[in-house]
N, C-alpha and C positions, 0 to 999 in steps of 0.2 A: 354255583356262584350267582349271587343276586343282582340284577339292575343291570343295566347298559355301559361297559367302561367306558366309552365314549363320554357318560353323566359320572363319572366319579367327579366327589366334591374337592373342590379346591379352593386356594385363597388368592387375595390379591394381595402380594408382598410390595412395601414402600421402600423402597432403597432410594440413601443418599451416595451420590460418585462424584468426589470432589470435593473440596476444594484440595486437598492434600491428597491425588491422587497424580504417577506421572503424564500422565495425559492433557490433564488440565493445566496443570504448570501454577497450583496454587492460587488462581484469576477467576476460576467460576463453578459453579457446585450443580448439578442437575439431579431435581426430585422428580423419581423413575418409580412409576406405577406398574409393575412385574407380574404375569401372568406365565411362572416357569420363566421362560427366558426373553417370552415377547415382550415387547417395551408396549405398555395400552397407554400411557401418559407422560409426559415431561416436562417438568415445570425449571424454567430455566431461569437459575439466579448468578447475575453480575454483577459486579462492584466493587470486587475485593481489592480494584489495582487503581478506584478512583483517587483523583491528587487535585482536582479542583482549579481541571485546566482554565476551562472558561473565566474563571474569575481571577484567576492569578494572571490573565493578558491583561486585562480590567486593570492593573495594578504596576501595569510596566509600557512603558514607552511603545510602540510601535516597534522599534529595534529591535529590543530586548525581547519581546514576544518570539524571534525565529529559533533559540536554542529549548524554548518551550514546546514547539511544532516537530522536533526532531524525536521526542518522545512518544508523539500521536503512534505512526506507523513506526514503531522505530527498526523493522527488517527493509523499511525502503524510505531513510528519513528528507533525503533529496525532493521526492514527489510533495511531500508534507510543508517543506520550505519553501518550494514553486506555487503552488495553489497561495498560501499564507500572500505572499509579497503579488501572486499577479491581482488577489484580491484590493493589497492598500494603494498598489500603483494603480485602478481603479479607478479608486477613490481619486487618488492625486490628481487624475487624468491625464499619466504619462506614457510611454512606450519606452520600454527598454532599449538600444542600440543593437540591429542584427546579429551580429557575434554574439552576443549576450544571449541573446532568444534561442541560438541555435546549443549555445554551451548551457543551456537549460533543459532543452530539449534530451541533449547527447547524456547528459550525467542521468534525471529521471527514466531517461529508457534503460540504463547498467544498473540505478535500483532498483526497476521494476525486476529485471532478469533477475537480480540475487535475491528478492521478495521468492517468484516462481521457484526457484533453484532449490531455497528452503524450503517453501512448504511442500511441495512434488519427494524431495528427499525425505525428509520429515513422517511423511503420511505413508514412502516406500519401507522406512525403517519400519513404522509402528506396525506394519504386516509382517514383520519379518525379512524384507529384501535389504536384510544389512549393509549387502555390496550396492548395491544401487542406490542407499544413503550415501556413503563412503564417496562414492564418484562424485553425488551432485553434488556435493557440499566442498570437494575438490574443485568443483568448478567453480563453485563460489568463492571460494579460498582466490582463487588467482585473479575474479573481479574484484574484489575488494581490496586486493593490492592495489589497481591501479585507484580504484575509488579513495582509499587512503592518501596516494602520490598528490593527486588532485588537492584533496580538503584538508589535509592534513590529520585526518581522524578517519574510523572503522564504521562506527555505528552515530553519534549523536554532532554529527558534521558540521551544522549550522556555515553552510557553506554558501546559499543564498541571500541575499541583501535587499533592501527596498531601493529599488531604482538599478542593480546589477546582479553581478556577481562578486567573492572575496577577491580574487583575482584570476588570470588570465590559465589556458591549460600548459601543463609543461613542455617543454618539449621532447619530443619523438613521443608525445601522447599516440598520434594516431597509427604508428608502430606495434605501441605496447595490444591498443586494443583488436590489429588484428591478427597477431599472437594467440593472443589471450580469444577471441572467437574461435580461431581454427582450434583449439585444445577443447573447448567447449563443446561445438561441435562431435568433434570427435567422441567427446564422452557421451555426451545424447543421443549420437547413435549406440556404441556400446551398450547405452542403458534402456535404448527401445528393443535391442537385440535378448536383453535379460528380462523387462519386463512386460513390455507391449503388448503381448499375447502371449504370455506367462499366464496357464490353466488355472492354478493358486489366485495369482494377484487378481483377475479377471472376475472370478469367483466371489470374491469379496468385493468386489467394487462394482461390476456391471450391476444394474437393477438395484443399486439397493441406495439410501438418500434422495429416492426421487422425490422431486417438487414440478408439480404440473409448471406453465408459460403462465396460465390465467393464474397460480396462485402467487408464482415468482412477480409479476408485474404490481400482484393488490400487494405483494408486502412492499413493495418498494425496491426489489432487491435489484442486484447491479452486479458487473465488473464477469469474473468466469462462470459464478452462480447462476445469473441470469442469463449471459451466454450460451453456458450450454442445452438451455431449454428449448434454442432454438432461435431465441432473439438476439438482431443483430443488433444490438444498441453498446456504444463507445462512447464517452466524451470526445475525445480526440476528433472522430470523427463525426457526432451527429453536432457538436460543437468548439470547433476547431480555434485551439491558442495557440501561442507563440505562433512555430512555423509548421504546425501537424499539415498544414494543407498542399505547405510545400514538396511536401514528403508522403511516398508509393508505399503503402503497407498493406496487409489485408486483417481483418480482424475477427479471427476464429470462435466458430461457434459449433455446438452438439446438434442435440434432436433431443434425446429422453430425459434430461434436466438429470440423472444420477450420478454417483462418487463419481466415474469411470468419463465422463463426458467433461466432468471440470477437472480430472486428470490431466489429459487429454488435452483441453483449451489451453492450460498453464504451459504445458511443456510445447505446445503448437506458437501462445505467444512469444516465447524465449527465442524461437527463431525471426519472428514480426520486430522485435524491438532491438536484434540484433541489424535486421535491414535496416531500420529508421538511423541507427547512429551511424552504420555506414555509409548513407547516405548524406548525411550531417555534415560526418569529417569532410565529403569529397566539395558539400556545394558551401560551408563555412566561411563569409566573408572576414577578412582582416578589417578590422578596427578596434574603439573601445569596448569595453566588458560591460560600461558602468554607465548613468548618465552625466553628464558635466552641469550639476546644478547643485549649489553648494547649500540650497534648502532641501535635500533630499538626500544629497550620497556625502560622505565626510571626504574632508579633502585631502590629498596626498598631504603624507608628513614636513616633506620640505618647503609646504606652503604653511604649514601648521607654525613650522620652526623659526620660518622667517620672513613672515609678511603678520599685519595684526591683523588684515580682514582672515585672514584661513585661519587664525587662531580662533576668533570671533566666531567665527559657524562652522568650526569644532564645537567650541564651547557651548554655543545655544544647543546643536544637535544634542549633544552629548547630556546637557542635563536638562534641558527642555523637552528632548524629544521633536520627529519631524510635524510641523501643521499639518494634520491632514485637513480638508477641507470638511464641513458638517455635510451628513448625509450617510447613506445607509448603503451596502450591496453586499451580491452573492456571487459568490463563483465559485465553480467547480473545475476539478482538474478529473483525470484518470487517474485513482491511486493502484496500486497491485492489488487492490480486492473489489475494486467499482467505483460508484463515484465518492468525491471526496469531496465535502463543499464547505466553505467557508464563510460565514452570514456575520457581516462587520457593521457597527453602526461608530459614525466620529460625532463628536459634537463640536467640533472644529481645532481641539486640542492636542498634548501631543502625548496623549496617551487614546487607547480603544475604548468607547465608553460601553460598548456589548461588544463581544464574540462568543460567537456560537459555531460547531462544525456539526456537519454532519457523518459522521463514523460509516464506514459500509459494514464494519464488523458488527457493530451494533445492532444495525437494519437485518444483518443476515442471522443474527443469533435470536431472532425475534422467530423467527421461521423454522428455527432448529427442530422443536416439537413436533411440528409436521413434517419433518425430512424423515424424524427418525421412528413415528409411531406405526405401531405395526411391523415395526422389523426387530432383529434381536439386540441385547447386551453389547455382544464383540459387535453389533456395526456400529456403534455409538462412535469409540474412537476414530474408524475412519472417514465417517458423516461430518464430524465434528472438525477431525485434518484437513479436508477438503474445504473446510470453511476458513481454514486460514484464519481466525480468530486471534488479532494480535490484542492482549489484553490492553496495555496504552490508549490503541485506539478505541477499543472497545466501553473504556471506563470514565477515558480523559480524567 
């Protein structure tokens, strides 16, 4: 036999995966440069779930923009409607009512958990940990009761308001939710018992999507991707809103930036933001939800019905839109994937004359090629899980 097998000739096969494959979920296509089974390149194409968020706020009142923001993250669309309004109250230069701040707080930390709940389920299924899907997605099943009780809806809530909230929480809310944590709980242990150090699950996910600290920091990236490389960087915490300051959390982080460390981080913060609401319910002041300013929050109906001034600013809100004042800002919140930020400019009207977000899905799907070069085929899907990639946000 002639020549070195070692030098047998080979090709460099082009595969496309995606956009119609179940992985992707029909949202994004990756062109894979194949060497056998090693990944040498990936050229990573978005867009397919764009709707032309930024311009369609452009086009609607201030108001009407939050069931537009419920679309963005829509596995944690609560977070999406908090950032949106603490951005135009900003602008207005108002402060929400404490209740309000804390029933903001409490609701974005339950969809953070059911963000974590999915994607952790999600990425256990695509290995194969069928039962450990099953569970987490159970558990989510039972927060999202209570998140329905609440807003009256599952996923596209628009439950948030400029200047409050829709209205007030029900009662024996704080009942329901610690019900609904002890049953959580309970399942996250079960499901550390099946997969935590599960040889299989481990196998596939330690060492494999690493992204150094230096390269995570140059792409931008944020939320448990950035986390687990070692950096401690939060919104909540290196820039505290509403009442994060008020409130005892710790905010979990890796060492080797791989699948297995932002495993890891997600289901470490599901117990983080189960403290913060707990916390919430017990130091929660009684008052209003909303502000009392009839340029800003629409007025109760029975001012509507039977006074003209509350008809009157209905009526301007309503088809005027609120004045914001001219001027420009940014704010960021902590979404379930990193930062989330919001870039508003008014021209003192009462519609947005730019907005602009910053997507963390976006930022982190920017980086994908280098998480997954040099590793195989099968790690694509779980690189990919781990990035929690919600197309919405990804594409706006």
């Amino acid at each position: 036999m002639k020549g070195d097998p070692k030098e047998l000739p080979h090709d460099i096969m082009e595969l496309q995966m995606g956009p119609s494959h179940p992985a992707t979920h029909g949202t994004i296509k990756f062109d894979l440069k194949l060497e056998g089974e090693k990944v040498l390149d990936c050229d990573v194409e978005v867009g397919y779930l764009h709707r032309g968020f930024d311009k369609m706020c452009e086009q609607a009142t201030w108001t009407q923009v939050i069931p537009y923001t419920d679309r963005l993250n829509y596995v944690s669309p609560l977070i999406n409607n908090v950032g949106y309004a603490l951005a135009v109250e900003k602008l207005l230069g108002v402060e929400t009512p404490p209740r309000c701040q804390f029933i903001r707080v409490i609701m974005s930390e339950l969809s953070r958990i059911t963000d974590h709940l999915t994607c952790c389920g999600m990425a256990a299924s695509e290995l194969g940990a069928i039962t450990v899907g099953f569970y987490l997605i159970e558990a989510r099943e039972i927060l999202m009761r209570i998140v329905e009780e609440v807003t009256g809806a599952r996923l596209t809530i628009s439950y948030t308001r400029v200047g409050g909230v829709k209205h007030d929480l029900p009662q024996g809310f704080a009942e329901q939710v610690a019900t609904a944590f002890e049953k959580t709980r309970k399942i996250l242990a079960d499901c550390d018992r099946l997969l935590s150090r599960n040889r299989i699950f481990i196998d596939r996910m330690s060492g494999v999507g690493v992204i150094s600290r230096e390269s995570a920091l140059a792409y931008g990236l944020t939320g448990p991707i950035l986390r687990s490389t070692g950096v401690d960087y939060d919104v909540r915490k290196a820039q505290p809103y509403l009442v994060y300051d008020q409130l005892d959390f710790e905010v979990p982080h890796g060492a080797k930036g791989d699948n297995y460390d932002r495993f890891i981080c997600r289901i470490l913060e599901i117990e983080q933001s189960m403290r913060i609401v707990e916390q919430g319910l017990k130091k929660i002041p009684f008052g209003p939800v909303s502000l009392e300013d009839p340029r800003v929050v629409l007025p109760e109906k029975e001012k509507v019905y039977n006074s003209i001034e509350g008809l009157m600013h209905h009526f301007k809100i309503i088809m005027e839109g609120i004045q914001v004042p001219a001027g420009e800002v940014y704010l960021a919140v902590e979404g379930g994937n990193g930062e989330l930020g919001f870039y508003i400019v008014s021209d003192g009207g009462g519609r947005p004359y730019r907005v602009r977000v910053r997507p963390p899905c976006f930022i982190a799907m920017s980086a994908f090629h280098e998480m997954i070069k040099g590793y195989m085929v099968a790690d694509i899907v779980p690189t990919f899980g781990m990035i929690n990639m919600i197309g919405g946000e990804c594409d706006r």
